[in-house]
N, C-alpha and C positions, 0 to 999 in steps of 0.2 A: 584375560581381560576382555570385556564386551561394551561396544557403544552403543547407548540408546541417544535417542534424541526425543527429547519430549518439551512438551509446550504449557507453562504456567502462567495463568492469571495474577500475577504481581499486584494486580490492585484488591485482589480478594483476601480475608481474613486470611480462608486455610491456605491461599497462592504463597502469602508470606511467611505464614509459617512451614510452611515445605520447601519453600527458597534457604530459607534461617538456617534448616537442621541441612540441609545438604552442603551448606557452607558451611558450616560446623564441620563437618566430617572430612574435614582435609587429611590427606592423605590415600582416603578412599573415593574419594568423587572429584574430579577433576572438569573444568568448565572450559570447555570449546567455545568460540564465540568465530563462525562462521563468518566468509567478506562478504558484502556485498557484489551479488551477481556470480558468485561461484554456488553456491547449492541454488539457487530459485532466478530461473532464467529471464522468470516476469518481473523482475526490478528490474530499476534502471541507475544509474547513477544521478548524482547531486546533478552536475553538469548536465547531462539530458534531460532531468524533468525541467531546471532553467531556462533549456535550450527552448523545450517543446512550448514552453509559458513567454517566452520572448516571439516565437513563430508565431505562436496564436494571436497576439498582444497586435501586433504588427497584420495579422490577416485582416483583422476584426480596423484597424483602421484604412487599412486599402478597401473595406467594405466587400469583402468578402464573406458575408453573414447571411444565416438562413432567418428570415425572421415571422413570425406569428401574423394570419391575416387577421383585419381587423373583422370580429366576431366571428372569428375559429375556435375553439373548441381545444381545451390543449390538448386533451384526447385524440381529437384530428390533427392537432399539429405534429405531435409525438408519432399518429400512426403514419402522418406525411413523412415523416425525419425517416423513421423504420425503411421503409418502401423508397427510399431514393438510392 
């Protein structure tokens, strides 16, 4: 027995019907459904991205913000942001 792990577009015609026939085939294809933050270290859980959206919520009212000069250029302001 071998495990692939592959990636389907579920919103697409052919996504669906290659989702269809492989669950049809029970027996011989069997669906892992991976946790979160065990294979891809770059998620984060529910609770962290909360977390981080409550920190920021909270920075942004102690005025802790970078903000755009008046007739800056967002170009410039984005290359200022880059460069800090």
């Amino acid at each position: 027995m071998a495990t692939y792990q592959i990636q389907i577009n579920e919103r697409t015609h052919q996504g669906k019907q290659l989702l269809a026939s492989l669950k049809a085939a029970t027996g011989i294809v069997t669906f892992l459904v991976p946790k979160v933050n065990e294979t891809d270290d770059s998620l984060m859980t529910e609770d962290a991205f909360f977390s981080k959206i409550d920190r920021s919520l909270q920075e942004a009212k102690e005025g802790k913000v970078i903000r755009k000069k008046e007739g800056q250029s967002i170009g410039d302001f984005l290359a200022e942001l880059c460069t800090e």
